[in-house]
TORGUFI-838606 format. One record per residue (C-alpha): x, y, z. Coordinates in steps of 0.05 Angstrom, whole numbers, plus 5000, padded with zeros to 4 digits. Layout:
BEGIN
XYZ/...
END
This chain:
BEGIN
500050005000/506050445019/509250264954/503050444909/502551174955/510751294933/508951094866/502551494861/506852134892/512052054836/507352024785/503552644812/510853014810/511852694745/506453024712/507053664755/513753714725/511553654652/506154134657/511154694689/515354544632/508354544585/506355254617/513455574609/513355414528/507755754524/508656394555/515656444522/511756274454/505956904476/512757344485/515557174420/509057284375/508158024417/515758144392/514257934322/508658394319/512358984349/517458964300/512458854238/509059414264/515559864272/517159614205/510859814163/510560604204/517960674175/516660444108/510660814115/513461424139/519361354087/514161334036/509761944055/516962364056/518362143984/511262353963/511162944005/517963153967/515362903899/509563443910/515063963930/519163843870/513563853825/510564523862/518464883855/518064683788/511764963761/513165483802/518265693767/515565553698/509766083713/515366503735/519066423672/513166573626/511567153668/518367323652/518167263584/511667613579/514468223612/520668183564/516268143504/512268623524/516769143539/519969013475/514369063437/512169733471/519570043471/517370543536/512170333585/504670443561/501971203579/510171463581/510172153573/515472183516/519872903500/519773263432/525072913415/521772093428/516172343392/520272483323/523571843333/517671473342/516171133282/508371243244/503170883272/505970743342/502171093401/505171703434/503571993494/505572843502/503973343541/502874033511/500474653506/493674923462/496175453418/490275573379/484475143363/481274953290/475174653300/470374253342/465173823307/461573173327/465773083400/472173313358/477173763367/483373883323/488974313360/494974713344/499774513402/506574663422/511674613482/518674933484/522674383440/517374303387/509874213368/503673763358/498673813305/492273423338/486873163285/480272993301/480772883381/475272543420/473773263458/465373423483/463974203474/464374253549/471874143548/473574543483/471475153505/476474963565/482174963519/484075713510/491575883492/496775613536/492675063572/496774523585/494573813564/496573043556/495172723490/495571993478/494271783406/497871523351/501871833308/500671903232/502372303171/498272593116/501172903051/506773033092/504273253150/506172873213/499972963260/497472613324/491472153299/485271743341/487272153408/484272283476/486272843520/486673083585/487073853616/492773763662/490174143729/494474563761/498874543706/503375103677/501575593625/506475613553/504276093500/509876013439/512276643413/512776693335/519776453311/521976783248/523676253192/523676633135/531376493115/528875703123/524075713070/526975303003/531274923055/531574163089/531674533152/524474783155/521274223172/524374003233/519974613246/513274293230/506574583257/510375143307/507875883309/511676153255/513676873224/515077133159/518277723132/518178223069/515277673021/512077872962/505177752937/504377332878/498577232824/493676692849/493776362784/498076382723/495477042681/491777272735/491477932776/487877672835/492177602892/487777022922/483476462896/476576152944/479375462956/485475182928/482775232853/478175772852/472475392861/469575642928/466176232945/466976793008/467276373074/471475803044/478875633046/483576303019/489676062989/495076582960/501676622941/507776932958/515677012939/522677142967/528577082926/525676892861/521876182898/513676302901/510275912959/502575832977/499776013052/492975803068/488476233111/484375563136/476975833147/475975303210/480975663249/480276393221/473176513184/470977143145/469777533207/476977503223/481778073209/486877613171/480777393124/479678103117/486978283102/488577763052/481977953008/484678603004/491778392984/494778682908/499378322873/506678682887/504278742967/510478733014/508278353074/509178033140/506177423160/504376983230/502076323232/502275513240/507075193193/503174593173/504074183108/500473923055/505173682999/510974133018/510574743061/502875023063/503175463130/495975653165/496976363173/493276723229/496177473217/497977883162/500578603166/504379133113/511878933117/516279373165/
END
């Protein structure tokens, strides 16, 4: 009985034993799987992490370098622009800009009325000048409100484009501005009587001009009328008066344009009563129309 007790003790160990042994495989296998899972874990938020940097730098990359292909065109748009434009748009340009200025491009001056020619369905055309030169302004988008503003010496900016007609350079499709506050410029009349027949008269286009002891001329071939209605005759009192005068042997025609002096004017008066063989003395606008053709304003016995 003693003996099956021992035996029954041993084999209670026994098994005791193995299922210690049992037990402690198990935990250590729980500890092992927790460790596995750890590290996958780690694993997969580095790769994942590595990842999001590449795509996050991808993006950056791609953002710097449209970034700086908009820049580039922006770039190049400025360039082309200001190439194509030569000075920035609504520059005021000097005398001198504007006779460089090539036809057709837009200018932008400011100047100073001299004398106005007409104003006729929101148009004004102006005789302006400034101290290095002057402006002959066609056809003006101008309401009768702002004409009568524009008395001698106002001071205005003009952006239009420039053109020529028959020879005379002129500022075309413009819009204007009274510069307030601005300063007053009234041109005195600048003698170029020794220019006429010379390359050197018109780099004096459309200024206030004088001219001295000239001679009056037949209107027409075999005529004794000093002046003719219109450039042919064919007009009648109110029109155009075009006559002509000399000065060493060469015979040039003034105009006395009836838009800017009419037949109540004293110079309409004068130059109607003109004989052929008349010394005289002459003001005016030196405008052109297929050579010299000045619009003269004043006309008095010579001195």
């Amino acid at each position: 009985m003693k003996k099956m007790k021992k035996f029954a003790a041993l084999f209670l160990s026994a098994a005791l034993v193995t299922a210690c042994v049992a037990c402690g495989n198990d935990a250590g296998s729980g500890e092992s799987g927790s460790s596995s899972a750890e590290e996958s874990s780690s694993e997969s938020s580095v790769e994942s992490s590595e990842e999001s940097s590449e795509s996050s730098g991808a993006e950056s990359e791609e953002s710097s370098e449209a970034s700086d292909a908009e820049s580039g065109e922006s770039s190049e748009a400025s360039d082309a622009g200001t190439e194509a434009g030569g000075e920035t748009a609504g520059e005021v340009m000097s005398y001198a800009d504007y006779v460089a200025a090539p036809l057709d491009s837009q200018v932008v001056v400011e100047t100073y009325v001299q004398a106005k020619q007409s104003w006729w369905e929101d148009k004004a055309t102006l005789y302006t000048q400034d101290k290095d030169g002057a402006y002959f302004v066609y056809n003006a988008a101008c309401t009768e409100d702002d004409y009568a503003k524009l008395t001698p010496g106002t001071k205005i900016k003009v952006t239009g484009f420039k053109g020529e007609w028959s020879g005379e350079v002129e500022i075309m499709d413009a819009t204007f501005e009274i510069v307030e506050g601005g300063d007053s410029f009234i041109a005195e009349a600048e003698d170029v009587t020794v220019l006429l027949g010379t390359d050197e008269l018109i780099d004096h286009q459309n200024k206030f001009v004088s001219f001295k002891g000239m001679t009056v001329e037949p209107a027409s071939e075999g005529s004794e009328d000093a002046f003719l209605y219109n450039w042919d005759g064919s007009g009648e009192d109110g029109n155009d008066l075009y006559f002509n005068v000399s000065l060493d042997g060469q015979t040039y025609t003034f105009t006395v344009e009836s838009y800017l002096c009419d037949n109540t004017t004293d110079v309409y008066a004068a130059v109607k009563n003109l004989k052929v063989g008349d010394k005289i003395d002459m003001e005016g606008f030196l405008y052109w129309y297929e050579g010299v053709n000045p619009h003269i304003i004043s006309v008095t016995a010579a001195e």
